[in-house]
N, CA, C and O atoms as CSV, one atom per row, in Angstrom:
chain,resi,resn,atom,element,x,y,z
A,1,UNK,N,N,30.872,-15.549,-7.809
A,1,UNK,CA,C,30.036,-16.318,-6.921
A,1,UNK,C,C,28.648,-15.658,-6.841
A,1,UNK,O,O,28.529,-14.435,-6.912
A,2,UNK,N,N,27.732,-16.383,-6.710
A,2,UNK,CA,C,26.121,-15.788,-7.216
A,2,UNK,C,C,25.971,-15.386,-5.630
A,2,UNK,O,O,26.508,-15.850,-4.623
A,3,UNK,N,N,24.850,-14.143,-5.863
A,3,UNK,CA,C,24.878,-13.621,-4.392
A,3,UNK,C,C,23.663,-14.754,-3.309
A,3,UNK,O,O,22.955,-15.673,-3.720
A,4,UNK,N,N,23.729,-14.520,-2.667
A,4,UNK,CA,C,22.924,-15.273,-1.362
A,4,UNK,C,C,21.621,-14.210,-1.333
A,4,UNK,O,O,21.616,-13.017,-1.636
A,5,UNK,N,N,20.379,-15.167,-0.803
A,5,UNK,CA,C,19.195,-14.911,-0.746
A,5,UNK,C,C,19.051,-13.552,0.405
A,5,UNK,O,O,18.096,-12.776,0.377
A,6,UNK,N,N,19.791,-13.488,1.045
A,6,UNK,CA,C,19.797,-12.324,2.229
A,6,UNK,C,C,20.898,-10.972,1.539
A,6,UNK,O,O,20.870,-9.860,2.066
A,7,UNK,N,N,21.665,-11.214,0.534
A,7,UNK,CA,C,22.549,-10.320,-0.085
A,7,UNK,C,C,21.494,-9.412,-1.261
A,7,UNK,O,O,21.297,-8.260,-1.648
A,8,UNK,N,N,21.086,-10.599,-1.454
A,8,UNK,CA,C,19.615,-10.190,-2.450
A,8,UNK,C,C,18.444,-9.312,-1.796
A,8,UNK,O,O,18.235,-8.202,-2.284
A,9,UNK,N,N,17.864,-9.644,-0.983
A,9,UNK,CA,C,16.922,-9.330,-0.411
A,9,UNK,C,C,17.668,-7.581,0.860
A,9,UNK,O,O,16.956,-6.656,1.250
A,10,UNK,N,N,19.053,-7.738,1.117
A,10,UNK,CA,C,19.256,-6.719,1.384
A,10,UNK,C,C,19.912,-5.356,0.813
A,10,UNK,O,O,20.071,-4.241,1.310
A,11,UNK,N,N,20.286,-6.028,-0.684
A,11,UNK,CA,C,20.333,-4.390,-1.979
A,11,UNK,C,C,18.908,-4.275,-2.326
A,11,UNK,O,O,18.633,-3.117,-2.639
A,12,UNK,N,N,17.896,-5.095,-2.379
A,12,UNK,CA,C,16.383,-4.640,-2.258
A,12,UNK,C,C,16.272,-3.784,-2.062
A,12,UNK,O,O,16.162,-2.839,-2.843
A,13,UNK,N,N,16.253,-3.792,-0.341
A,13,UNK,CA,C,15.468,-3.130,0.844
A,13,UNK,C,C,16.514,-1.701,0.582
A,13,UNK,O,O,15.973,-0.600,0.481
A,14,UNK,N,N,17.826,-1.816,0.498
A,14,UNK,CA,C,18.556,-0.323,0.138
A,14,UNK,C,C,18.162,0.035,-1.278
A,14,UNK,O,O,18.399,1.229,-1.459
A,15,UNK,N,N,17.778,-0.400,-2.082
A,15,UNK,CA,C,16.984,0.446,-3.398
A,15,UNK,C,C,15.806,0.632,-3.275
A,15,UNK,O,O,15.304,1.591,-3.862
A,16,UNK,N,N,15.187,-0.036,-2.654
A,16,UNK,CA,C,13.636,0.416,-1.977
A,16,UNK,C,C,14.076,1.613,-1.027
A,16,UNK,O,O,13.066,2.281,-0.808
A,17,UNK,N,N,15.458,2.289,-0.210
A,17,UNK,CA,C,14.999,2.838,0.490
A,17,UNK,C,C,15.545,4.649,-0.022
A,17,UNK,O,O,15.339,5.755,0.479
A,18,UNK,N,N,16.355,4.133,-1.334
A,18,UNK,CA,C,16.768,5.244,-2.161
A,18,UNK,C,C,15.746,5.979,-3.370
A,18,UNK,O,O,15.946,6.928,-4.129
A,19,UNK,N,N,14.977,5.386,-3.236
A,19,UNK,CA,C,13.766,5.462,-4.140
A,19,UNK,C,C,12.798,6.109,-3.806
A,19,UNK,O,O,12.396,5.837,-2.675
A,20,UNK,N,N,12.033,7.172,-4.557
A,20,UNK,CA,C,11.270,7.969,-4.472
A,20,UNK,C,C,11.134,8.691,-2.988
A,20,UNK,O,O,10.091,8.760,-2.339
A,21,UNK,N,N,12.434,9.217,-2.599
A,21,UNK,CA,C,12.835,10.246,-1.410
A,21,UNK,C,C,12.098,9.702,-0.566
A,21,UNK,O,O,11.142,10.193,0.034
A,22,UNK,N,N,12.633,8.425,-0.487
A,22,UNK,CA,C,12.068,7.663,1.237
A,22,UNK,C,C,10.407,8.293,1.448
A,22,UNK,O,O,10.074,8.815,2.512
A,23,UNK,N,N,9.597,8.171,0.448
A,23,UNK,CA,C,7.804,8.322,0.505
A,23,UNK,C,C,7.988,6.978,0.934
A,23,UNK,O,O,9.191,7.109,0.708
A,24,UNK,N,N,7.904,5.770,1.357
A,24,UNK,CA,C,7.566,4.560,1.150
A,24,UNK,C,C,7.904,4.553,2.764
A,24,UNK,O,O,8.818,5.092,3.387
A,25,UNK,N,N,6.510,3.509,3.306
A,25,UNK,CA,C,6.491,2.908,4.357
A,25,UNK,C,C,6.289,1.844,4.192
A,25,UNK,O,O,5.593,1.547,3.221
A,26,UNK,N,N,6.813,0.781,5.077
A,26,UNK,CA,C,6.493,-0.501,4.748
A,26,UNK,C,C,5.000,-1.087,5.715
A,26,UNK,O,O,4.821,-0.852,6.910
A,27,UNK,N,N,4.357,-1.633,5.090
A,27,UNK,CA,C,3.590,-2.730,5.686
A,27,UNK,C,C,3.499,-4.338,5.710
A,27,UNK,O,O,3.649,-5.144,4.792
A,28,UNK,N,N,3.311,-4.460,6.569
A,28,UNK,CA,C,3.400,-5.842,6.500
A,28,UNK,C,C,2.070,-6.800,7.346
A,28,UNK,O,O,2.168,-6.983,8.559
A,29,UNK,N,N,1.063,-7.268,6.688
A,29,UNK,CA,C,0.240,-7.557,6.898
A,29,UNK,C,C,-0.237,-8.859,7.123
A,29,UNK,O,O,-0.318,-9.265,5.964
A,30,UNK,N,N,-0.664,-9.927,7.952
A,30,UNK,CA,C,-1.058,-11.184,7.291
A,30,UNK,C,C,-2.731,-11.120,6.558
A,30,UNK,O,O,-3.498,-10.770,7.456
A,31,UNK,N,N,-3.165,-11.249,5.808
A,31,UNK,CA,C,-4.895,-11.665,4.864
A,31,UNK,C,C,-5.123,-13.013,4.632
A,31,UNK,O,O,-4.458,-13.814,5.289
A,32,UNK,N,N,-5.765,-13.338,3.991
A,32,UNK,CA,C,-6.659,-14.446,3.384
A,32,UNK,C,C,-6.112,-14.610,2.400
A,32,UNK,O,O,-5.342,-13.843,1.821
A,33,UNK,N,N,-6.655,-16.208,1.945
A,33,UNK,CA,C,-5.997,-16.473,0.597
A,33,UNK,C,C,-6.962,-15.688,-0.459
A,33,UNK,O,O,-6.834,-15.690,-1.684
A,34,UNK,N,N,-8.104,-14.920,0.421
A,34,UNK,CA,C,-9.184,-14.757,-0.789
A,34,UNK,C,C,-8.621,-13.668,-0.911
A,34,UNK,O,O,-8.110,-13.568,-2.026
A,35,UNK,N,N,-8.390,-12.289,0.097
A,35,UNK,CA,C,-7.904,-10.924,0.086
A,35,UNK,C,C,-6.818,-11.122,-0.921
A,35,UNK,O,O,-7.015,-10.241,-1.758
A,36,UNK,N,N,-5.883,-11.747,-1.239
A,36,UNK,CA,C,-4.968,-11.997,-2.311
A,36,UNK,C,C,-4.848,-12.194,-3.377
A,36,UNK,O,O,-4.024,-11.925,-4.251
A,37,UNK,N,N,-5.941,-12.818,-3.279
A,37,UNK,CA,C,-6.192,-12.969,-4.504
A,37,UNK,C,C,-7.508,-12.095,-5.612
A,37,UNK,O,O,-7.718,-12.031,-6.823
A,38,UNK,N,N,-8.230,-11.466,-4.203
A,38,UNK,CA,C,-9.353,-10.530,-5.005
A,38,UNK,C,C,-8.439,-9.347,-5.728
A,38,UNK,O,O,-8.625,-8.884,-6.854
A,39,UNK,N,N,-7.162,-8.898,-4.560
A,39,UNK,CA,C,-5.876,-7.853,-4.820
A,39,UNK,C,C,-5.556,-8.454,-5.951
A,39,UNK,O,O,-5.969,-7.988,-7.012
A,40,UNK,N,N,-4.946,-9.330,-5.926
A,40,UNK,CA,C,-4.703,-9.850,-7.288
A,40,UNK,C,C,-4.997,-9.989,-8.748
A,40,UNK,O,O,-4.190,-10.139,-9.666
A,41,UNK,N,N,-6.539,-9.896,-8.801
A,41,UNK,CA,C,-7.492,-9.971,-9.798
A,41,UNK,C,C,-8.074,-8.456,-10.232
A,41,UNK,O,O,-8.723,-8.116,-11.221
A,42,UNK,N,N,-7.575,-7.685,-9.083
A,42,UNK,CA,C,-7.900,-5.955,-9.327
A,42,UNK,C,C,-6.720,-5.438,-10.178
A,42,UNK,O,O,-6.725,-4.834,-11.250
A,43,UNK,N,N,-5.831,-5.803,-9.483
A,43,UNK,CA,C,-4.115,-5.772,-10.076
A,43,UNK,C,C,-3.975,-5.684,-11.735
A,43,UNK,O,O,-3.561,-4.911,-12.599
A,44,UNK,N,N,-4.758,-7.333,-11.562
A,44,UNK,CA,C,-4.296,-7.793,-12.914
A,44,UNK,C,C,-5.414,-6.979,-14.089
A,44,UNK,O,O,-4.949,-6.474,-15.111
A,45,UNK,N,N,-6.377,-6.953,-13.893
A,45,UNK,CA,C,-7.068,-6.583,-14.710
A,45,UNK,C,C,-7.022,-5.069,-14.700
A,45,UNK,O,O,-8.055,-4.599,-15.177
A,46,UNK,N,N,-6.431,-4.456,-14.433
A,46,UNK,CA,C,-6.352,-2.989,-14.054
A,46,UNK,C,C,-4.959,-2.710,-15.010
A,46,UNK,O,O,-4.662,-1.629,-15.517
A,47,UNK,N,N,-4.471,-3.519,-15.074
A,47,UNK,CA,C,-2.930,-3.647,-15.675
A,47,UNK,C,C,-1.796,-2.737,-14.288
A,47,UNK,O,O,-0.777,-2.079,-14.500
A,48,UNK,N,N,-2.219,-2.925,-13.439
A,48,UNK,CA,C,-1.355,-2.243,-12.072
A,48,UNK,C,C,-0.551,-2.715,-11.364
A,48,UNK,O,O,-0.609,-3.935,-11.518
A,49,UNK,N,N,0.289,-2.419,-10.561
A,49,UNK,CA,C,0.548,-3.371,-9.975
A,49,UNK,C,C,-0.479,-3.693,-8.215
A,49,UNK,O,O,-1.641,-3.328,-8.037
A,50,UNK,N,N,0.180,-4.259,-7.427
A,50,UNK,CA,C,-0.915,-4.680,-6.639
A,50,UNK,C,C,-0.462,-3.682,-5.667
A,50,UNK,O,O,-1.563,-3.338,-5.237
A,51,UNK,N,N,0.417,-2.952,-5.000
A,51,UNK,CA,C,0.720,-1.429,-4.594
A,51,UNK,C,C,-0.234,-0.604,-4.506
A,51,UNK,O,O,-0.859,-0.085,-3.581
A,52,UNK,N,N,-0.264,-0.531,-6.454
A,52,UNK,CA,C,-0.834,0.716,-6.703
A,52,UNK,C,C,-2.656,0.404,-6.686
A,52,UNK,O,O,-3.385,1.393,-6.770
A,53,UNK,N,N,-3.180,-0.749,-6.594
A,53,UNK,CA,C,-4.176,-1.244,-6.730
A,53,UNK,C,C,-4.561,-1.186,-5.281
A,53,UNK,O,O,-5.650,-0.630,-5.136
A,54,UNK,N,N,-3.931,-1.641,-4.015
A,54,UNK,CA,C,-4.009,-1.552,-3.175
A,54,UNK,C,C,-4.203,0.530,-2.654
A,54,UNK,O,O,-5.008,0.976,-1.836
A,55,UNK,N,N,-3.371,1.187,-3.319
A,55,UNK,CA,C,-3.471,2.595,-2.713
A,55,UNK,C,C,-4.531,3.198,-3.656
A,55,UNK,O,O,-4.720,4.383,-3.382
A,56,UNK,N,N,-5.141,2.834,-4.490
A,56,UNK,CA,C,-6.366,3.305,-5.343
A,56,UNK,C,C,-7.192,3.088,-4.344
A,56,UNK,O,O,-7.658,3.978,-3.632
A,57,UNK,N,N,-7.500,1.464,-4.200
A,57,UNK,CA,C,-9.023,1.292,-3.448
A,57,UNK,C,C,-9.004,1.506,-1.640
A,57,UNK,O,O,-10.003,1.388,-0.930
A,58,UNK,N,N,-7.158,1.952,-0.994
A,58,UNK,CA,C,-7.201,2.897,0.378
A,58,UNK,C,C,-8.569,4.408,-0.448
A,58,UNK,O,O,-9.696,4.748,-0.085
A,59,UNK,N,N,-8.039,4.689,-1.129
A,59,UNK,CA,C,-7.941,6.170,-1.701
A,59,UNK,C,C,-9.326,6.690,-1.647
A,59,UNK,O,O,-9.670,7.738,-1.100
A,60,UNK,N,N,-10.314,5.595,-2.461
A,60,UNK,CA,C,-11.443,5.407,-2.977
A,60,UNK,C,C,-12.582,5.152,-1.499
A,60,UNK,O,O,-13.790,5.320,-1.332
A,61,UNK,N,N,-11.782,4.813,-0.879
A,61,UNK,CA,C,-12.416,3.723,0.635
A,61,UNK,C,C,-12.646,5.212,1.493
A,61,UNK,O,O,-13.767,5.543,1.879
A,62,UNK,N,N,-11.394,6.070,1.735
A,62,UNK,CA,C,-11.236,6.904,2.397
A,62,UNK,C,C,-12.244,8.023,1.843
A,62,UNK,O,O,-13.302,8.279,2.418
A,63,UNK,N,N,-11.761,8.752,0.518
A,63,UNK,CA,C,-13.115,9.535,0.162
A,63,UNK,C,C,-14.589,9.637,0.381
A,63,UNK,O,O,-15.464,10.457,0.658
A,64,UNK,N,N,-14.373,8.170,0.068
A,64,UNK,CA,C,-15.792,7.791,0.182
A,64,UNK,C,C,-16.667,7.851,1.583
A,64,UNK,O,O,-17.885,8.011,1.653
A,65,UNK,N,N,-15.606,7.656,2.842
A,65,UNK,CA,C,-15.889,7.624,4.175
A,65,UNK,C,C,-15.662,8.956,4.362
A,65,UNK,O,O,-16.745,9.326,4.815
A,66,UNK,N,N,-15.045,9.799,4.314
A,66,UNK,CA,C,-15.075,11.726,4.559
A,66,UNK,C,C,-16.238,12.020,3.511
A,66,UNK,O,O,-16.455,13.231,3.547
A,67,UNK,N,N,-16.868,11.543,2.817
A,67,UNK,CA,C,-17.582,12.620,2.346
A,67,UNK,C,C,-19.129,12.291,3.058
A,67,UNK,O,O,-20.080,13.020,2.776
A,68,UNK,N,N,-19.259,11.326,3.840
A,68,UNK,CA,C,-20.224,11.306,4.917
A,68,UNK,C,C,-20.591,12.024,5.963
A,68,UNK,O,O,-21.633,12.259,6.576
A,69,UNK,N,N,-19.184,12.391,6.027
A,69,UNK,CA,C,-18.445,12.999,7.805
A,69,UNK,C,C,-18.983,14.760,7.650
A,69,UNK,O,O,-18.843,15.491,6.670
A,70,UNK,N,N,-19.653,15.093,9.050
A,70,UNK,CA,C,-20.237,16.287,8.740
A,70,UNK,C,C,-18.560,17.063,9.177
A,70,UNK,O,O,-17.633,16.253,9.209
A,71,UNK,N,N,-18.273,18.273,9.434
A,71,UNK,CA,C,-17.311,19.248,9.684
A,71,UNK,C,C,-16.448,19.021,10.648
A,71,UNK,O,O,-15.221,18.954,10.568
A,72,UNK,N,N,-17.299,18.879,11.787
A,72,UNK,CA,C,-16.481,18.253,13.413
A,72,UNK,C,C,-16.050,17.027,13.034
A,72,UNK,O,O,-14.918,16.834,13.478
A,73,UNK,N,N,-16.464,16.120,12.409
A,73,UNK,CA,C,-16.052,14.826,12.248
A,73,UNK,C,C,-14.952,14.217,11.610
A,73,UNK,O,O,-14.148,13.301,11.783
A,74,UNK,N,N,-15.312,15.303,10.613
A,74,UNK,CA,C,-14.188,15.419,9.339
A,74,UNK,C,C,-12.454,15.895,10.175
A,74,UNK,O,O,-11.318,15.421,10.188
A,75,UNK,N,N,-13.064,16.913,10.687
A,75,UNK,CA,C,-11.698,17.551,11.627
A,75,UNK,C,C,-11.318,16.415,12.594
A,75,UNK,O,O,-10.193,15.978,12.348
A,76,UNK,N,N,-11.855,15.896,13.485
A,76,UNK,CA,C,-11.402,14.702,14.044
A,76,UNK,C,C,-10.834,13.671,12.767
A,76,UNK,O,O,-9.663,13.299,12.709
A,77,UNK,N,N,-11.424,13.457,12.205
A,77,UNK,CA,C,-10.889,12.174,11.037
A,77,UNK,C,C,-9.354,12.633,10.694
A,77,UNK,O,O,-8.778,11.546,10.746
A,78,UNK,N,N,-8.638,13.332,10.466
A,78,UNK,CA,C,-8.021,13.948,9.909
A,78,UNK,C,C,-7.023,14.317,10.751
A,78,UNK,O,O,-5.922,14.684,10.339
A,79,UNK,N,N,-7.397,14.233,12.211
A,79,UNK,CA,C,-6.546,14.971,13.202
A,79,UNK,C,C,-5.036,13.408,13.166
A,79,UNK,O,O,-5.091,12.185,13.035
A,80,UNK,N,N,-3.904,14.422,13.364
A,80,UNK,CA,C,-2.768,13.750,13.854
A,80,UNK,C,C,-3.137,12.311,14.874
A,80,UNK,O,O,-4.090,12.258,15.652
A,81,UNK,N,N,-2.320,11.414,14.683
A,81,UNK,CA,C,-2.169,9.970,15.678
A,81,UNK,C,C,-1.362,10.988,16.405
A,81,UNK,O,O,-0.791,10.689,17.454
């Protein structure tokens, strides 16, 4: 008997959560049809997936904003939630 859409979707979420020593947080976001598709078009042409396209341009965003930040600022930026 073929499995059900929730049988599916919940050996997912347990191989998503055996995978790479539980590093993975989930987000869940609502965007634009444009944000989706700009992700999309970075993705694709990058040959990436949209994850890893997405944690490049966090990556790139963030650098780019600390290397503005004088010393005190930087230490606040950085400090624990």
């Amino acid at each position: 008997m073929p499995m059900t859409n929730a049988e599916r979707q919940r050996k997912y979420r347990q191989r998503l959560k055996s995978t790479e020593d539980d590093l993975l947080a989930r987000l869940h976001v609502l965007v634009s049809p444009a944000c989706v598709a700009q992700l999309s078009r970075i993705a694709r042409h990058q040959g990436i997936t949209k994850r890893e396209a997405l944690e490049r341009i966090m990556l790139e965003a963030e650098n780019h904003q600390v290397s503005e930040l004088n010393q005190a600022d930087e230490s606040d930026y950085f400090r624990p939630f």
